[in-house]
N, CA, C and O atoms as a DFTB+ gen file, in Angstrom:
368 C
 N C O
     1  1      12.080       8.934     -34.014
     2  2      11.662       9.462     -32.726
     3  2      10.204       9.894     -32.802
     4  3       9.699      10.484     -33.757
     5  1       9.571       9.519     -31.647
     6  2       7.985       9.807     -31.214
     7  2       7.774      10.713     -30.657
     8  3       8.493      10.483     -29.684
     9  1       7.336      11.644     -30.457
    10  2       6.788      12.470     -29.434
    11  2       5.557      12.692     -29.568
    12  3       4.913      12.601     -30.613
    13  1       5.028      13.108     -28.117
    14  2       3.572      13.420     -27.904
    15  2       3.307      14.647     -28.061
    16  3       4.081      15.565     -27.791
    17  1       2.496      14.730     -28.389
    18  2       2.342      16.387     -28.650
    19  2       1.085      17.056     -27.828
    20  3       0.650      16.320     -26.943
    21  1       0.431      18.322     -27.969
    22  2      -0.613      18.565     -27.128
    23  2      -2.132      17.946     -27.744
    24  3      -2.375      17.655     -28.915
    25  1      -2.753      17.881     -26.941
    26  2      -3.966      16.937     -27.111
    27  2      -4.760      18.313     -28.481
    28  3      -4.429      19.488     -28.642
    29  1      -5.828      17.501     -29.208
    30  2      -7.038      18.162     -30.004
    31  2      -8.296      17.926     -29.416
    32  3      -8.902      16.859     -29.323
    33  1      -8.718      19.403     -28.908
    34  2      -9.958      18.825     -28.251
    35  2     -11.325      19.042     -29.267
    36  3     -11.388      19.787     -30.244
    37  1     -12.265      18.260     -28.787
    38  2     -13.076      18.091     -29.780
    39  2     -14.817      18.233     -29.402
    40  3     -15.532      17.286     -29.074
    41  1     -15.178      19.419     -29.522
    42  2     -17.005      19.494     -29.047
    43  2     -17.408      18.377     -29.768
    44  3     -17.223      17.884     -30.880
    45  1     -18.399      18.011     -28.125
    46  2     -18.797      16.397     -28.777
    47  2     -20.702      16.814     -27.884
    48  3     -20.946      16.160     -26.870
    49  1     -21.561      17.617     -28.264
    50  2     -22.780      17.454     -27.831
    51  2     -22.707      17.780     -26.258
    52  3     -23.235      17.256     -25.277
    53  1     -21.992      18.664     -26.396
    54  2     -22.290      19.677     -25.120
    55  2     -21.355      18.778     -24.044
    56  3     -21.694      18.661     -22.866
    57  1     -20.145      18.164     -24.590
    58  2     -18.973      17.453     -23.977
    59  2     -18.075      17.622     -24.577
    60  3     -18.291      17.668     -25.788
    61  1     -16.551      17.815     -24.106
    62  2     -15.218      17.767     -25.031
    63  2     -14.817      16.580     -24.289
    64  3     -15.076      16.066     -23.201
    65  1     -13.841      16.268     -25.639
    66  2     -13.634      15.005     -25.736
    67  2     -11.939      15.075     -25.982
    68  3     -11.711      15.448     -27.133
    69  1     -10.752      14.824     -25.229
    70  2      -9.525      15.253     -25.459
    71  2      -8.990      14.297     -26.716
    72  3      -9.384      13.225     -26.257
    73  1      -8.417      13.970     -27.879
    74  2      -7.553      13.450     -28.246
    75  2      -5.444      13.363     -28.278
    76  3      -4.504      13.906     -28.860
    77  1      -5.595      12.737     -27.657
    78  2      -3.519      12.977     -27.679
    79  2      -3.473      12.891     -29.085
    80  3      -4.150      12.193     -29.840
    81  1      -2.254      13.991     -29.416
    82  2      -1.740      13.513     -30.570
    83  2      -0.161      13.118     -30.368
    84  3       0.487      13.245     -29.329
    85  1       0.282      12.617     -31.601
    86  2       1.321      12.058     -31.699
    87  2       2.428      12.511     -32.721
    88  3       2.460      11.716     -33.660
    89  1       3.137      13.296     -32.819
    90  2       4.073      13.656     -34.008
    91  2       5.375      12.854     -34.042
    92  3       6.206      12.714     -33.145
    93  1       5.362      12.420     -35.139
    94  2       6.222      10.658     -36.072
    95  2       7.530      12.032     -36.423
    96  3       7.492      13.262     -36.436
    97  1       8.667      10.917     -36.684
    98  2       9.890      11.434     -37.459
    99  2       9.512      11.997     -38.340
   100  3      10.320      12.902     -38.551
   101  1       8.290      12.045     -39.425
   102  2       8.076      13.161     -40.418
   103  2       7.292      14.137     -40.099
   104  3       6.536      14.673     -40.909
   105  1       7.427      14.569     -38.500
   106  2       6.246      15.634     -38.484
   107  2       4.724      15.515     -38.868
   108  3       4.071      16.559     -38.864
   109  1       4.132      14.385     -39.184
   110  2       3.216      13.992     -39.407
   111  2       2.333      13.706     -37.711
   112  3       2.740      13.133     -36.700
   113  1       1.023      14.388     -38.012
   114  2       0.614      14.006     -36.787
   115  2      -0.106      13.181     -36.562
   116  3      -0.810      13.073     -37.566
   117  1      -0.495      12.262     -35.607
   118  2      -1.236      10.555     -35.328
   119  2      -2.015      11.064     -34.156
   120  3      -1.906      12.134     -33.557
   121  1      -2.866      10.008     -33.955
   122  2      -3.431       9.646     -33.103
   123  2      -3.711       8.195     -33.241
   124  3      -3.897       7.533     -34.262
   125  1      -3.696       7.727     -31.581
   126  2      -3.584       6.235     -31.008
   127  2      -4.753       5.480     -31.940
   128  3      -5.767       6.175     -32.000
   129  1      -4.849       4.265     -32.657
   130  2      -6.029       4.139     -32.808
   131  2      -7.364       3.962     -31.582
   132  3      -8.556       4.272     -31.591
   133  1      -6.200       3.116     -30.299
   134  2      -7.413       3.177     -28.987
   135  2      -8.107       4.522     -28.435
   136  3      -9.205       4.537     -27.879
   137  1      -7.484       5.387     -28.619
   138  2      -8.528       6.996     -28.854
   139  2      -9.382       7.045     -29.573
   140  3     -10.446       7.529     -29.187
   141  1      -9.252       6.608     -30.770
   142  2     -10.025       7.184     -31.371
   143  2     -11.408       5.961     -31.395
   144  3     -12.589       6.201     -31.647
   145  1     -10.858       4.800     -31.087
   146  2     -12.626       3.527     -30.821
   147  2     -13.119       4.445     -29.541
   148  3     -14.238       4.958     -29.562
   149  1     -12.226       4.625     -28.428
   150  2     -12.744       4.907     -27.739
   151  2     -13.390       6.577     -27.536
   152  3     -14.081       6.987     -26.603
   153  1     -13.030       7.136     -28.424
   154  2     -13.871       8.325     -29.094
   155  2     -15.104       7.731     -29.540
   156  3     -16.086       8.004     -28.850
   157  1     -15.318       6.820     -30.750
   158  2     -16.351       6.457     -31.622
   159  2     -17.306       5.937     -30.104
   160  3     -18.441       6.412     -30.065
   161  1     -16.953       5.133     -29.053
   162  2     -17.970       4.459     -28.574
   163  2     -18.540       5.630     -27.196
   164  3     -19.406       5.304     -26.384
   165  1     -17.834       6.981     -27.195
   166  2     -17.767       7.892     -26.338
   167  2     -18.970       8.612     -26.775
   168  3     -19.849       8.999     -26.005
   169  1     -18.966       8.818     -28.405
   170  2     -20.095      10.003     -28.731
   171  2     -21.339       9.286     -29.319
   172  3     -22.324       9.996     -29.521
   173  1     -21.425       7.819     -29.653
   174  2     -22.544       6.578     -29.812
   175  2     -22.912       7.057     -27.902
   176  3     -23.772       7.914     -27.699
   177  1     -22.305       6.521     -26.905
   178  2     -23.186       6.695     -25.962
   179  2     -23.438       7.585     -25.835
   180  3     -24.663       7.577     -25.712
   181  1     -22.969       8.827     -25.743
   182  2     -23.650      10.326     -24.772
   183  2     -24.970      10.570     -26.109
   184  3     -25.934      11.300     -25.880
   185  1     -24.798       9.829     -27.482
   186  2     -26.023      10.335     -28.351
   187  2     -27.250       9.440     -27.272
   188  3     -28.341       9.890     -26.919
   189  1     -26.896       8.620     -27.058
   190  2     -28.022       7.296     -26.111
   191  2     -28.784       8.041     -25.095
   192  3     -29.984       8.279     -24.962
   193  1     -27.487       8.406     -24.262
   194  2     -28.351       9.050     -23.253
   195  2     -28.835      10.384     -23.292
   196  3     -29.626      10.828     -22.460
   197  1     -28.277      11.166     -24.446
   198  2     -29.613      12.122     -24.990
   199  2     -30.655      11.740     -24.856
   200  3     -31.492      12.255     -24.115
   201  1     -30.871      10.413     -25.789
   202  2     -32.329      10.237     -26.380
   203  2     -33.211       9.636     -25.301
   204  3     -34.440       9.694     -25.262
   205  1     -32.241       8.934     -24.263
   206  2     -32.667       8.404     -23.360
   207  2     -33.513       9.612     -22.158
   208  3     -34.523       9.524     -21.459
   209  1     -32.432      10.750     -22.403
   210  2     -32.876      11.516     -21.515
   211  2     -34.387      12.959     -21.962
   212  3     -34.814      13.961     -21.389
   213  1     -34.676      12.282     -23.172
   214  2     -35.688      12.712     -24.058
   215  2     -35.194      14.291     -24.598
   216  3     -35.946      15.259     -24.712
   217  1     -33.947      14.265     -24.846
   218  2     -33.461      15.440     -25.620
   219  2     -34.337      15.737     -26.891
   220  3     -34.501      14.743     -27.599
   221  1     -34.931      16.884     -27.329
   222  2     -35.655      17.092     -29.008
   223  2     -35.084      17.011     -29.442
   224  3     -33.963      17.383     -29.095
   225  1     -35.408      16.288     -30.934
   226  2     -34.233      16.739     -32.010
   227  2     -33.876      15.529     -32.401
   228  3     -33.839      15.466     -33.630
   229  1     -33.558      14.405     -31.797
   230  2     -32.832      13.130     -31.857
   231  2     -34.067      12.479     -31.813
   232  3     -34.960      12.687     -30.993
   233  1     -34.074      11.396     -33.064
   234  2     -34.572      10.498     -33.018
   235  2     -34.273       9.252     -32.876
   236  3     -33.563       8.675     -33.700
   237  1     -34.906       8.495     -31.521
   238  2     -34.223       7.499     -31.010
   239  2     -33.713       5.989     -32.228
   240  3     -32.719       5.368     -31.852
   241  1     -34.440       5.463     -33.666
   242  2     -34.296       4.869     -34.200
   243  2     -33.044       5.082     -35.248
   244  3     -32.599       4.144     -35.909
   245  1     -32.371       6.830     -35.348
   246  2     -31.466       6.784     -36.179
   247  2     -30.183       6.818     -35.026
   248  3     -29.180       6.106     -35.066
   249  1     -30.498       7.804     -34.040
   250  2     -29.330       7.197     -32.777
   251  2     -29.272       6.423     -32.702
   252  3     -28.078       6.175     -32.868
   253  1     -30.006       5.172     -32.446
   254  2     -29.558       3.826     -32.146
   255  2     -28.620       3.297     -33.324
   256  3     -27.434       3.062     -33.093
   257  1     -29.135       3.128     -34.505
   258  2     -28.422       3.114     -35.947
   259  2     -27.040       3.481     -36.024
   260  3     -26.001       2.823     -36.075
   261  1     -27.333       4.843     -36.018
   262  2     -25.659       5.447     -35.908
   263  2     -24.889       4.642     -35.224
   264  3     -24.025       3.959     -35.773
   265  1     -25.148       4.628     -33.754
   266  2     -24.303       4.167     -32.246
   267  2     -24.085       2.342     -32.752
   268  3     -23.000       1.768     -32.663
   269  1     -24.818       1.964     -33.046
   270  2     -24.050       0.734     -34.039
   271  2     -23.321       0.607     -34.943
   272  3     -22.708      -0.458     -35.008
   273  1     -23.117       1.555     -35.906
   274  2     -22.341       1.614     -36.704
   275  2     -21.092       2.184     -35.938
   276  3     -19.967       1.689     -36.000
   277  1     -21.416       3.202     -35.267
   278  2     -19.875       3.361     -34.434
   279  2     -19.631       2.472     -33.857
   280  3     -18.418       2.627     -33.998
   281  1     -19.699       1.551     -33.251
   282  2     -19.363       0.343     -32.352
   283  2     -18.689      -0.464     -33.310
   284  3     -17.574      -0.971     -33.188
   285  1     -19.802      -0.563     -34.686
   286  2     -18.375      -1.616     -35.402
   287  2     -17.584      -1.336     -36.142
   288  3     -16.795      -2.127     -36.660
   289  1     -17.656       0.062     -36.369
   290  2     -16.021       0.663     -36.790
   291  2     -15.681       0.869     -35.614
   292  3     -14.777       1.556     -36.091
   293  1     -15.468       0.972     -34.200
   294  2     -14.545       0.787     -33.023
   295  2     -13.757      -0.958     -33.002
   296  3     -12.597      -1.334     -32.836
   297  1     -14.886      -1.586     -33.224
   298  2     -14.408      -2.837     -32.876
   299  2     -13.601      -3.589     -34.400
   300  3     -12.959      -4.639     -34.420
   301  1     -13.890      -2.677     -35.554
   302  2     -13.004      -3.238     -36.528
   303  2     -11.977      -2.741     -36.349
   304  3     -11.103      -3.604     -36.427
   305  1     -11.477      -1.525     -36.087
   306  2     -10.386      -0.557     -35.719
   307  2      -9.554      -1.618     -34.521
   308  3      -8.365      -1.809     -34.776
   309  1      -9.967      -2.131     -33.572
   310  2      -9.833      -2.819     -32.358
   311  2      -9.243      -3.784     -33.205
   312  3      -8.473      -3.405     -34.088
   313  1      -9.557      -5.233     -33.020
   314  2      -9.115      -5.767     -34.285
   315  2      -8.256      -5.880     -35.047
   316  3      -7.490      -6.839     -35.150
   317  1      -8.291      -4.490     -35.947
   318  2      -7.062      -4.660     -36.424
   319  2      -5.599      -3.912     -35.788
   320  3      -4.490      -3.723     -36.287
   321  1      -6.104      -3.644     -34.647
   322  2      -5.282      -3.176     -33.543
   323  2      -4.728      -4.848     -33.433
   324  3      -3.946      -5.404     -34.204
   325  1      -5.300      -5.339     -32.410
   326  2      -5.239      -6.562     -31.985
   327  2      -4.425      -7.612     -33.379
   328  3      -3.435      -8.209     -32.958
   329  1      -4.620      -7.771     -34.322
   330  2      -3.794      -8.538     -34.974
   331  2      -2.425      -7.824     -35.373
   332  3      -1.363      -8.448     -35.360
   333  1      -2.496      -6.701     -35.672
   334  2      -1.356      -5.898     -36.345
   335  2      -0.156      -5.959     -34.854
   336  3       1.065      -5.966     -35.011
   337  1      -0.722      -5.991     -33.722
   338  2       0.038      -6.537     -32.793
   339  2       0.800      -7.851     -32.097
   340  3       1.807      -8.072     -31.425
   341  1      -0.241      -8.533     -32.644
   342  2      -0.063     -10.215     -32.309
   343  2       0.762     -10.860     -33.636
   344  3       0.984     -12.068     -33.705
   345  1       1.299      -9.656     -34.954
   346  2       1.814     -10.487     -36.378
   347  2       0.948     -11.069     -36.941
   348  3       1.329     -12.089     -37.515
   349  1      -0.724     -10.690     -37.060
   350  2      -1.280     -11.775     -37.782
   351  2      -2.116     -10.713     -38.650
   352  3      -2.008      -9.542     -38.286
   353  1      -2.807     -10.942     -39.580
   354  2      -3.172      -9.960     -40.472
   355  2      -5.326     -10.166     -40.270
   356  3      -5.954     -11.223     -40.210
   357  1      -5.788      -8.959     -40.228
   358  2      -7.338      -9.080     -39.893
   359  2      -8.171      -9.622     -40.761
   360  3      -8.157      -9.373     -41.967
   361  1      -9.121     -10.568     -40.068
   362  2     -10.263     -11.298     -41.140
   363  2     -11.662      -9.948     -41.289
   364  3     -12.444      -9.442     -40.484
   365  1     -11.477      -9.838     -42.303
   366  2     -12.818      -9.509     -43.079
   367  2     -14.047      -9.753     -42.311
   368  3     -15.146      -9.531     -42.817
């Protein structure tokens, strides 16, 4: 048995950001992996439009950096969403 449990909210740069959680037959608690890409590609943009919006502090060449690297751990996460669903196992 699954149940949902109450969300973890999470300061994200002067935004909260809700996560559902999930508590499994061992009391163990989860979260969706589609939360959490869509976390990773949530706090890559609002860093953007910081820099975009000329926030101090942020420098636009390591934001950009970062916000790519979150994108492709979202989209590897995705992925292996996407095969682990379809029975097929993820390419490298």
């Amino acid at each position: 048995m699954v149940r949902e449990c109450c969300g973890a909210t999470i300061p994200s740069v002067n935004r909260e950001v809700t996560l559902p959680l999930i508590v499994d037959d061992r009391g163990a608690l989860q979260v969706a992996a589609a939360d959490v890409s869509k976390l990773l590609r949530t706090v890559g943009g609002r860093w953007l439009r910081l820099v975009e919006a000329g926030e101090e502090g942020l420098d636009e060449d390591t934001v950009a950096a970062l916000t790519i690297e979150l994108a492709k751990l979202a989209d590897r996460i995705d992925v292996a969403c996407i095969a682990h669903s379809s029975g097929g196992a993820p390419r490298p």
